[in-house]
C-alpha positions as CSV (number, residue, x, y, z in Angstrom):
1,X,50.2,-87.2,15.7
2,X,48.4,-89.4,12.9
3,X,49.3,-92.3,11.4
4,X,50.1,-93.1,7.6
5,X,48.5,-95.4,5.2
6,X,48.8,-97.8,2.7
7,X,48.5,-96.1,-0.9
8,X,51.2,-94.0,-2.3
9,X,51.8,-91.8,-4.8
10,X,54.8,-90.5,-3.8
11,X,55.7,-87.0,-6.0
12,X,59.5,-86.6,-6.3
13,X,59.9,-83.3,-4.5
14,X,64.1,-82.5,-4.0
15,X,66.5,-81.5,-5.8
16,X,69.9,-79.8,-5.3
17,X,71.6,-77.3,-7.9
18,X,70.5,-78.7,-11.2
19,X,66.9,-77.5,-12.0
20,X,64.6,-80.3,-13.4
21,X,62.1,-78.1,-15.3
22,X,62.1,-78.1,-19.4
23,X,64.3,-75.4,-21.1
24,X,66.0,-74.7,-17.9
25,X,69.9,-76.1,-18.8
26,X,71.8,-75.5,-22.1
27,X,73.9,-78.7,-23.0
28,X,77.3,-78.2,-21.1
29,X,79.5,-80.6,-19.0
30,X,78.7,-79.1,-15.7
31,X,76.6,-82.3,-13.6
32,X,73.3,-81.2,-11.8
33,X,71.8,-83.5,-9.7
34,X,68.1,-84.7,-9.4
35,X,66.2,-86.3,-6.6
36,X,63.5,-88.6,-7.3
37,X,61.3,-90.6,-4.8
38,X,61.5,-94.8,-5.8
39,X,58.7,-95.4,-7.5
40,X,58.0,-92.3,-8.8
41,X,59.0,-91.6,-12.1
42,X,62.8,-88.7,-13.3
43,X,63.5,-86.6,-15.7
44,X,67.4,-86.5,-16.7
45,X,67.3,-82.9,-18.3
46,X,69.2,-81.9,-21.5
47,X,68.6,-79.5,-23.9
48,X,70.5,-78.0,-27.3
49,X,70.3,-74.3,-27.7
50,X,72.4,-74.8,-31.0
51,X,74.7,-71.1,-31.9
52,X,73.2,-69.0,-34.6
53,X,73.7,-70.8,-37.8
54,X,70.4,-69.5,-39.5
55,X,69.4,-73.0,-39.3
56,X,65.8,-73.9,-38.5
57,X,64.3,-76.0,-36.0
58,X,63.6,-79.2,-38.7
59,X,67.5,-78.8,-40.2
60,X,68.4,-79.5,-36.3
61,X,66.4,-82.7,-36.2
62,X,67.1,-84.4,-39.4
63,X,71.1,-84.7,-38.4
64,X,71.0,-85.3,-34.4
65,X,71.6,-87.9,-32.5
66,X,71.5,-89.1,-28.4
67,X,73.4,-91.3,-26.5
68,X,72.6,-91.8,-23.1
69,X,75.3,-93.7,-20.6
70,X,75.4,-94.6,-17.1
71,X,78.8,-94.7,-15.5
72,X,79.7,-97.9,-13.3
73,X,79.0,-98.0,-9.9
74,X,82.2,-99.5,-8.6
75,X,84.6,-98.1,-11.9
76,X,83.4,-94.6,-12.8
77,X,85.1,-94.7,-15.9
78,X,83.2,-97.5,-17.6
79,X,79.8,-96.6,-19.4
80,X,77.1,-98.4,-20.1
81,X,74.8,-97.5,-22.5
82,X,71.0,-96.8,-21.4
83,X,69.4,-95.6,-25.2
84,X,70.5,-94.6,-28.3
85,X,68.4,-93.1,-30.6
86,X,70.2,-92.6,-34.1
87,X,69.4,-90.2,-36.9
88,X,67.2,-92.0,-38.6
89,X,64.6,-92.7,-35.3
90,X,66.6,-95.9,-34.4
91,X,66.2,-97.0,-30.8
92,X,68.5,-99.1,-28.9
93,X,67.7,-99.8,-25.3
94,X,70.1,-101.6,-22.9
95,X,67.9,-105.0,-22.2
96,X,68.1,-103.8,-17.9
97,X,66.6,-100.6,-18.3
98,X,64.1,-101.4,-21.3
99,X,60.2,-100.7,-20.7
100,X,61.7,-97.9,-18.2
101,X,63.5,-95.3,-20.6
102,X,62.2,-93.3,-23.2
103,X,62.4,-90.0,-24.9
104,X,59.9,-87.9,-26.4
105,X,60.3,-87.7,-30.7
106,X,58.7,-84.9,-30.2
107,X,60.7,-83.3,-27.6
108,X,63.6,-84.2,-29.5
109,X,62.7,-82.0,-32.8
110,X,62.7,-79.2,-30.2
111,X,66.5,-79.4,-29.0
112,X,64.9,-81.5,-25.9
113,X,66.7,-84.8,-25.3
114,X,65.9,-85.3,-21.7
115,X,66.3,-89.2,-20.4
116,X,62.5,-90.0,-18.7
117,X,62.9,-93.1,-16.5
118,X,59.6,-94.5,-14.6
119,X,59.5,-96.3,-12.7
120,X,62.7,-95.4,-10.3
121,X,64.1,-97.9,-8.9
122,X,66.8,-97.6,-6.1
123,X,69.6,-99.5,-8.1
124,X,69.1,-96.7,-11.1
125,X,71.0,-94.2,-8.7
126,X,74.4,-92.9,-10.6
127,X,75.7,-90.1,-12.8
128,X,74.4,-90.5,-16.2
129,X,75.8,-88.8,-19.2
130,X,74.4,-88.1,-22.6
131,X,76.4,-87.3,-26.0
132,X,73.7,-85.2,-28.8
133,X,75.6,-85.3,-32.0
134,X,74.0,-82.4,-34.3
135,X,75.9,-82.2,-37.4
136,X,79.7,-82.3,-37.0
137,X,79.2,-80.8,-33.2
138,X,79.2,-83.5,-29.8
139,X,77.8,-82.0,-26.7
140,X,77.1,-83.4,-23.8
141,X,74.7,-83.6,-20.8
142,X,75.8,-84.9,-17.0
143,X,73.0,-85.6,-14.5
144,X,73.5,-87.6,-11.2
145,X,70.2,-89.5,-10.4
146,X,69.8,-89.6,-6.4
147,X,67.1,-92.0,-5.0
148,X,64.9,-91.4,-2.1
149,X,63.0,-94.1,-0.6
150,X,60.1,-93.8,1.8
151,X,59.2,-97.4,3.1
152,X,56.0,-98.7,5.0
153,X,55.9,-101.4,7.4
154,X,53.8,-103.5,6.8
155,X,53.5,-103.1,3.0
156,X,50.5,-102.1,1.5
157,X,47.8,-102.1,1.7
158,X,47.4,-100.5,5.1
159,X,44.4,-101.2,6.9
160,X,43.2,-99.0,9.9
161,X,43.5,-99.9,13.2
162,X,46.7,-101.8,12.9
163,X,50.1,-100.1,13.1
164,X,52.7,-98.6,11.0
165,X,56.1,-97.1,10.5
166,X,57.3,-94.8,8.1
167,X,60.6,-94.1,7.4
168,X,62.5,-92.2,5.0
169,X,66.3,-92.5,3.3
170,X,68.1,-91.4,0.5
171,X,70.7,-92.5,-1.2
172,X,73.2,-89.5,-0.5
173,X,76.4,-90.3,1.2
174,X,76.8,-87.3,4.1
175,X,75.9,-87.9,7.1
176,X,72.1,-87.8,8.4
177,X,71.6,-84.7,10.7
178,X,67.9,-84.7,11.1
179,X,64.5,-85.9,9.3
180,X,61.5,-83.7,9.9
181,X,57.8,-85.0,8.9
182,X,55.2,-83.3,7.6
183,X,51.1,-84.2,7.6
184,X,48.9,-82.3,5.0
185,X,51.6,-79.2,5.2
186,X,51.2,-79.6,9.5
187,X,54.3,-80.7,11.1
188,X,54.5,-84.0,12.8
189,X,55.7,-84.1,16.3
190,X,58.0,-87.5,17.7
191,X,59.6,-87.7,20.5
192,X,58.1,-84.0,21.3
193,X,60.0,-82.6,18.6
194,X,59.2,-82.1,14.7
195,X,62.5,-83.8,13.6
196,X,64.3,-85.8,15.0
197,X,67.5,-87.8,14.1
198,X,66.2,-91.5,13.4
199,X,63.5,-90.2,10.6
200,X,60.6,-92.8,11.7
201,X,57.2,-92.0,12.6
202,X,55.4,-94.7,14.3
203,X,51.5,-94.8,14.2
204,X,50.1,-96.8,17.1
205,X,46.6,-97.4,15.2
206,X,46.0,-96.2,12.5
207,X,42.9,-94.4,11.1
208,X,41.2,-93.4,7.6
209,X,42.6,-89.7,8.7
210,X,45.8,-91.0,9.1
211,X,45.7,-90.5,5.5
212,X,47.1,-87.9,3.4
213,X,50.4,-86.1,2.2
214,X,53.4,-87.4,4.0
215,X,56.6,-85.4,3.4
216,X,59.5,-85.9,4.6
217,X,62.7,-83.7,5.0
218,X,66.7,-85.1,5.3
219,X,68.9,-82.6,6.0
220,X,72.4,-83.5,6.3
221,X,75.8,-82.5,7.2
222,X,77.0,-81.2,4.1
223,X,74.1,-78.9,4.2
224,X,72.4,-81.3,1.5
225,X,68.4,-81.1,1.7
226,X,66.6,-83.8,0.3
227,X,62.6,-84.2,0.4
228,X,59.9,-86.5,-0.9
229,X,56.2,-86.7,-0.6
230,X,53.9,-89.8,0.1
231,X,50.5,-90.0,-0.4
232,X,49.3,-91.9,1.8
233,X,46.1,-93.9,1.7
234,X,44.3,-96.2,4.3
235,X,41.9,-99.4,3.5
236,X,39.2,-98.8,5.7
237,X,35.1,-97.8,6.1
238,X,32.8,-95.3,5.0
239,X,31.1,-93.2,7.4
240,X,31.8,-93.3,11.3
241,X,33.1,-95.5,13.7
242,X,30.5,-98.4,15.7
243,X,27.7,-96.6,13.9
244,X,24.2,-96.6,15.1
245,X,21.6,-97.8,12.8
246,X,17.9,-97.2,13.9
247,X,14.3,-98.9,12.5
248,X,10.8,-99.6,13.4
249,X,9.7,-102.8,14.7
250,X,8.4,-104.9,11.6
251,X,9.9,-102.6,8.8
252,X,12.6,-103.4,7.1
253,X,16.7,-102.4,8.0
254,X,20.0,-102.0,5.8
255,X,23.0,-102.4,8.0
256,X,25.8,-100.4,6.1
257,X,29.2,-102.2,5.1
258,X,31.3,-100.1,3.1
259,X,35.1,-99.3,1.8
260,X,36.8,-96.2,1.4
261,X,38.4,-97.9,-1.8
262,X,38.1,-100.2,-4.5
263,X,40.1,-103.2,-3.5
264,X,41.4,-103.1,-6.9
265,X,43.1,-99.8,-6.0
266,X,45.5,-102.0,-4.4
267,X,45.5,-104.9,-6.9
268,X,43.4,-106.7,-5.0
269,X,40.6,-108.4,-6.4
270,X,39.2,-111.1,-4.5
271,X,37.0,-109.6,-1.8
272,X,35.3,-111.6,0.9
273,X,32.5,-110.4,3.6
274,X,30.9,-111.4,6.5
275,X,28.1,-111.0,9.0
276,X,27.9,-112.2,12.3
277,X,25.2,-111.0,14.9
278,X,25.1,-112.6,18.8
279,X,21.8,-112.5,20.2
280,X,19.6,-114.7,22.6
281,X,23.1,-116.6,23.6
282,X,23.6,-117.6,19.8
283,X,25.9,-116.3,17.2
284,X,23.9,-115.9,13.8
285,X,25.8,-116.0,10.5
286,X,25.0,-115.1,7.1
287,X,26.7,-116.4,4.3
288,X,29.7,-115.1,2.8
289,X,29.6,-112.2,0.0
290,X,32.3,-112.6,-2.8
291,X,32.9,-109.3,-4.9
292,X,36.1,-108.3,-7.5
293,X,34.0,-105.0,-8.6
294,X,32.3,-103.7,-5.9
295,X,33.4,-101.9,-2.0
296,X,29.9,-102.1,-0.8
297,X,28.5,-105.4,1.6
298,X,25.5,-104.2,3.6
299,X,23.1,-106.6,5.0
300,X,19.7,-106.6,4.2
301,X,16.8,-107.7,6.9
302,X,13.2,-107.9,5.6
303,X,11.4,-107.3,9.1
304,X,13.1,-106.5,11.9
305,X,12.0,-107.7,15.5
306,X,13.1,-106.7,18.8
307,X,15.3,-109.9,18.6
308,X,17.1,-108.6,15.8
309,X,18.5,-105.7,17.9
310,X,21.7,-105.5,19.5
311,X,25.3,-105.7,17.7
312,X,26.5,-107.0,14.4
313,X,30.1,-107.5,13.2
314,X,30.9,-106.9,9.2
315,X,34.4,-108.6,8.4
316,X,35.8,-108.2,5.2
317,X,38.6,-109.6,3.7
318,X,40.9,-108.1,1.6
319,X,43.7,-109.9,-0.2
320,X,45.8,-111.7,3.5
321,X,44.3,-108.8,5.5
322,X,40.9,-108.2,7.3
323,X,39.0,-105.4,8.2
324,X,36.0,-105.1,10.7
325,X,33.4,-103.3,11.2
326,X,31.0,-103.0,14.5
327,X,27.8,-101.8,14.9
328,X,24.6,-101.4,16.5
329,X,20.8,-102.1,15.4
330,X,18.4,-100.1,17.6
331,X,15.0,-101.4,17.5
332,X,12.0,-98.2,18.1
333,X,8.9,-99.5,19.2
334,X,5.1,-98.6,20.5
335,X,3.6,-99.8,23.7
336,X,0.0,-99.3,24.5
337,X,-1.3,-98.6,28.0
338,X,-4.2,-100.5,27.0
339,X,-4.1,-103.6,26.1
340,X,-6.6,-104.9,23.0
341,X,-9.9,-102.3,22.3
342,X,-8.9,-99.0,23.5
343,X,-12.9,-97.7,23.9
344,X,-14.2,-94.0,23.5
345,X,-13.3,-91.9,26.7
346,X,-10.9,-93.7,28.2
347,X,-7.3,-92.6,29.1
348,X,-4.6,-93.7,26.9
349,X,-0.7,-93.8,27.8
350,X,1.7,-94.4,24.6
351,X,4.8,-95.3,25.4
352,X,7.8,-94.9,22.8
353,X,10.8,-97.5,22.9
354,X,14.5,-97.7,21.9
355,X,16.5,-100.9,22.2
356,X,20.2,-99.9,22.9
357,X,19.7,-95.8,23.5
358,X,22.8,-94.0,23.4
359,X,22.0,-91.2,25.6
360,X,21.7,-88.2,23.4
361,X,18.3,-89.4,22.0
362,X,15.0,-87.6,22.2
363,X,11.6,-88.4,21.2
364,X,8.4,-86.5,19.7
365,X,5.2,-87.6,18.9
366,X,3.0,-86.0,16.2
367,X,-1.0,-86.8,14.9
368,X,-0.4,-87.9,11.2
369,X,-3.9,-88.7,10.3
370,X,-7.3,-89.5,10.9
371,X,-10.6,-91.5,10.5
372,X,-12.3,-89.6,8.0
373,X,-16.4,-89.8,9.0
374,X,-17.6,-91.2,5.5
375,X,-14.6,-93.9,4.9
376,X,-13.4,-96.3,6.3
377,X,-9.8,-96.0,5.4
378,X,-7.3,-93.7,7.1
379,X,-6.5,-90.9,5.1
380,X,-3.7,-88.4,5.7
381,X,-3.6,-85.0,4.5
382,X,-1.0,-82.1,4.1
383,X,-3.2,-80.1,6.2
384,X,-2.9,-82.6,9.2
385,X,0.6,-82.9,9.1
386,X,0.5,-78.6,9.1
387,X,-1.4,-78.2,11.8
388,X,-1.1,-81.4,14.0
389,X,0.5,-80.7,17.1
390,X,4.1,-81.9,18.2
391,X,4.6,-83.0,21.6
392,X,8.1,-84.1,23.2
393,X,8.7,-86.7,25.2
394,X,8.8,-91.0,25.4
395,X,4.9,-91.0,26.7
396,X,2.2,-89.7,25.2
397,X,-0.7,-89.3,27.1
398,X,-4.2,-89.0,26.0
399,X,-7.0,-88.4,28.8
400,X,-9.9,-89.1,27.3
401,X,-10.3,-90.6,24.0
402,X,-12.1,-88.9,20.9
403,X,-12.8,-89.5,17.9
404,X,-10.4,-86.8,16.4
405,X,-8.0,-89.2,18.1
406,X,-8.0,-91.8,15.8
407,X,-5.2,-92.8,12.9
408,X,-1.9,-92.7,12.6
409,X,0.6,-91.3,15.5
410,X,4.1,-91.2,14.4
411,X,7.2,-91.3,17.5
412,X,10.4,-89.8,16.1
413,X,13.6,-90.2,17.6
414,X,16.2,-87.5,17.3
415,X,20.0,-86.8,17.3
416,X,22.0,-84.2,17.1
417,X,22.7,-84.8,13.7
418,X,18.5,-84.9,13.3
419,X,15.9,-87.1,12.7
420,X,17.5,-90.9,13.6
421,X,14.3,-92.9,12.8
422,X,10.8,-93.1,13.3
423,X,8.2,-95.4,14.2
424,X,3.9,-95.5,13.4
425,X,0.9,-96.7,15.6
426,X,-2.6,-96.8,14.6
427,X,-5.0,-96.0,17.1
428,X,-8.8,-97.5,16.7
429,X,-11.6,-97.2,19.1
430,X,-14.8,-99.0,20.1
431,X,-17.4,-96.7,21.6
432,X,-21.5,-96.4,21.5
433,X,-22.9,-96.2,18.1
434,X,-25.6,-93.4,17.8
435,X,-28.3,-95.2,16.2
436,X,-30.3,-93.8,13.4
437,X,-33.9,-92.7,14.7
438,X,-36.8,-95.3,14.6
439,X,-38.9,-94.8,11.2
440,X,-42.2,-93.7,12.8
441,X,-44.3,-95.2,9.9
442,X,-43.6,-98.6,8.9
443,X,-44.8,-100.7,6.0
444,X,-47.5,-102.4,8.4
445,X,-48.6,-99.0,9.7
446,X,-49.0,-97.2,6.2
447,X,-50.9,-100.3,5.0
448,X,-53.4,-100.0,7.5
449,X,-54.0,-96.1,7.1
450,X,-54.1,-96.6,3.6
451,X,-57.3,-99.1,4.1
452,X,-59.0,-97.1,6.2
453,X,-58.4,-94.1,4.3
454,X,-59.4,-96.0,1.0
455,X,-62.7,-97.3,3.5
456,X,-63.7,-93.5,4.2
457,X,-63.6,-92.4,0.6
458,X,-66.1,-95.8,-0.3
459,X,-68.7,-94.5,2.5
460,X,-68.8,-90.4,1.1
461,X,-69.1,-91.9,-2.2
462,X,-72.1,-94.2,-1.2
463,X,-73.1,-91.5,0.9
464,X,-73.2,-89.3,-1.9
465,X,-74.7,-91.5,-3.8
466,X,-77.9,-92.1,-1.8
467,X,-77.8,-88.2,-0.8
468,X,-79.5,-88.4,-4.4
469,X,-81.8,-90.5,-4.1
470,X,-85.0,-88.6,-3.0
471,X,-86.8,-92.4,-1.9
472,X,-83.9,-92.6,0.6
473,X,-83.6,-89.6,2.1
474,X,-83.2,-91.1,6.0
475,X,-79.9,-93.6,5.2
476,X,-77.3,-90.4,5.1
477,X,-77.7,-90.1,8.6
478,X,-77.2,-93.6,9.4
479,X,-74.2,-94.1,7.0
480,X,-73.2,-90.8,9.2
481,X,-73.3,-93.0,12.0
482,X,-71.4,-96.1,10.8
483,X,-68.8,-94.0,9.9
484,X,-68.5,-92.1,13.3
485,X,-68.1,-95.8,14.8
486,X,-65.8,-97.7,12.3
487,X,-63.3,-94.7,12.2
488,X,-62.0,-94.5,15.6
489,X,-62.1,-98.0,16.1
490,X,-59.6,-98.4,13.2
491,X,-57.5,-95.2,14.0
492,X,-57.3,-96.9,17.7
493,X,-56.2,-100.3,16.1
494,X,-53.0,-98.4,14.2
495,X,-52.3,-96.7,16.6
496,X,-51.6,-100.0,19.0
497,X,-49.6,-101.2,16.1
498,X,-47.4,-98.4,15.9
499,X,-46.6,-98.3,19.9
500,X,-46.0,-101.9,19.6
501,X,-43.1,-101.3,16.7
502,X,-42.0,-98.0,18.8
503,X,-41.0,-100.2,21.8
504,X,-39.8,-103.1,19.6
């Protein structure tokens, strides 16, 4: 069995022989009797069907009257009058009973003179009788108003997890033979039974399903059956009980503290909440939240450390009563086997860690990006995420690091209600640089084949040139010689050079 809470709309539900709906009972002196819940709201019925005069509807409005009395509670036979309304519109309202009773002009054009009083109050219970004057006729109405109460304790607003009764009485006279309850249409067992003579229901604790229709059931002796509903409403949180809230080390965290209601359901508007977290020995605070408008006090933490793990307590203040609300920050983190550079080759352990696991976790590790060759940046793509491949598990292990390694690995932790959280870890390596080829000709080396190259061209032109003159006919030969001798000497020289700049 489930408890009941704090907000009520409780819908008048009983009613003996007399039928409450419109149109249902001609004007007579016979007295039907009506059940309304306190608090709720009764109609007294009483209609006119007028004989067949030929008269119209408008002819019956323009000379009718109402005159609605309550009889004493201690001397029957003394009236007192509740409203009047004359022919001519005319309202009189007993000063009691004022801003509670009205009729409907329009209702009463129709031949509906029904007495509406809201709220009920218990003290209203009686036999009330109305007089409609139309023309020269006086007819009358009789209705006796019963009162059922349904009381919590403690008043509203109910908070959960503190206890309640519920009870429910009426104002009839027979004697009580049993009260039976009834939860969103399921009956309520006490004592083992569904009813049960002292029409209580005790809630130990109460919860937000606690609630919820209530309806209650009197039966008594003179086989009178009275009923009521309650709906019941409980002050308490969204979403479920010591959550779990998970983040990555140095991101940011929203720890969740929110109402079913707004406070000024209840007419409550001075709202007051607190943090408290206890961690390293020491309580931290944060200051208090003040809100008339507004159910919602999370608490916001810019970076979160592994010293901002562990339990926090949301309090929250509502009118005399306070509500609180426990939960847990769990801290996911990366720890490298290595420890600084991880270099090319070597074997890499990644370890992934959650403060304050609550069993039912698991973990998986996925390749979110990579170094692409001609940037430095780390880009990741659709396709990567496609085809990277998922692997279970706290540890990641990688034998023998590659380039296609490197970027972004991502360690997810899992519920059974899904993903819980997730945290990142960039992986960079140091390895050996290929470097670019040596240049096999340098500026110093080009230089010097350029000279003797530009050398060479001088001697065929001066060889050419004495080649023509017939008075020199024995220098080509020598020039042939010179040449033979100067040429590998240079060759040899830039070839030295370029050995020298190899081994450099």
């Amino acid at each position: 069995m489930r408890p009941v809470s704090p907000l009520l709309f409780l819908t008048l539900l009983a009613v003996n022989a007399g039928s409450i709906l419109p149109g249902a009972a001609e004007v007579e002196n016979r007295v039907q009797k009506v059940w309304a819940r306190e608090g709720s709201s009764a109609l007294l019925p009483c209609y006119l069907r007028p004989r067949k005069h030929g008269k119209s509807r408008k002819q019956l409005s323009e000379r009718t009257s109402v005159l609605w009395k309550r009889h004493g509670a201690s001397a029957p036979q003394e009236l007192h009058v509740v409203l009047e309304v004359e022919y001519s519109g005319l309202r009189k309202t007993a000063l009691p009973m004022r801003p509670r009773v009205s009729v409907l002009d329009s209702a009463l054009r129709n031949g509906n003179f029904s007495l509406c009083i809201n709220p009920v109050r218990s003290d209203d219970v009686g036999l009330y009788e109305a007089q409609v004057t139309y023309n020269k006729e006086i007819r009358s109405c009789r209705v006796e108003l019963g009162v059922v109460t349904v009381k919590l304790s403690p008043a509203r607003p109910v908070v959960e997890n503190e206890p309640l009764l519920l009870s429910c009485n009426s104002s009839h006279h027979a004697r009580l033979m049993e009260t039976c309850w009834f939860h969103n249409g399921h009956p309520v067992l006490t004592s083992g039974a569904s009813c049960s003579l002292h029409g209580a229901v005790y809630i130990h604790r109460t919860t937000v399903s606690d609630s919820g229709s209530w309806h209650c059931q009197l039966r008594y002796a003179d086989n009178e059956i009275v009923s009521a509903t309650y709906n019941l409403q409980i002050l308490g949180f969204d979403g479920l009980t010591n959550p779990v809230v998970y983040a990555a080390a140095g991101s940011a965290a929203d720890l969740p503290c929110t109402l079913n209601y707004l406070p000024s359901a209840f007419g409550i508007h001075v709202v007051k909440a607190h943090w408290s977290h206890f961690a390293g020995g020491h309580l931290q605070n944060w200051s208090i939240l003040q809100n008339q408008s507004n159910r919602s006090f999370p608490l916001h933490l810019p970076v979160v450390g592994l010293g901002d793990a562990g339990r926090y307590c949301c309090a929250v203040t509502v009118g005399n009563k306070m509500l609180r609300r426990d939960m847990t920050l769990a801290v996911i983190t990366v720890t490298p086997g290595i420890q600084g550079p991880v270099s090319e080759g070597s074997h890499l352990l990644l370890t992934c860690g959650l403060t304050h696991p609550q069993g039912h976790e698991h973990f998986q590790w996925k390749h979110l990006s990579f170094a692409s060759a001609d940037k430095k940046s780390t880009v990741a793509t659709s396709h990567n995420l496609k085809d990277s491949q998922v692997r279970t598990g706290r540890i990641l292990e990688i034998p023998q690091v590659s380039q296609k390694d490197v970027g972004i690995w991502e360690c997810s932790v899992y519920g059974p209600e899904g993903r819980l959280g997730a945290v990142e870890y960039g992986l960079q390596i140091t390895g050996a640089q290929v470097s670019s080829p040596p240049t096999i000709f340098s500026g110093q080396v080009t230089f010097g084949l350029m000279l003797t190259l530009f050398f060479l061209l001088m001697v065929c032109v001066l060889a050419l040139g004495m080649q023509k003159r017939a008075h020199l006919p024995a220098s080509f030969p020598a020039l042939e010689r010179i040449a033979a001798v100067t040429l590998p000497k240079e060759m040899e020289e830039n070839e030295k050079e370029t050995n020298q700049q190899t081994e450099c």
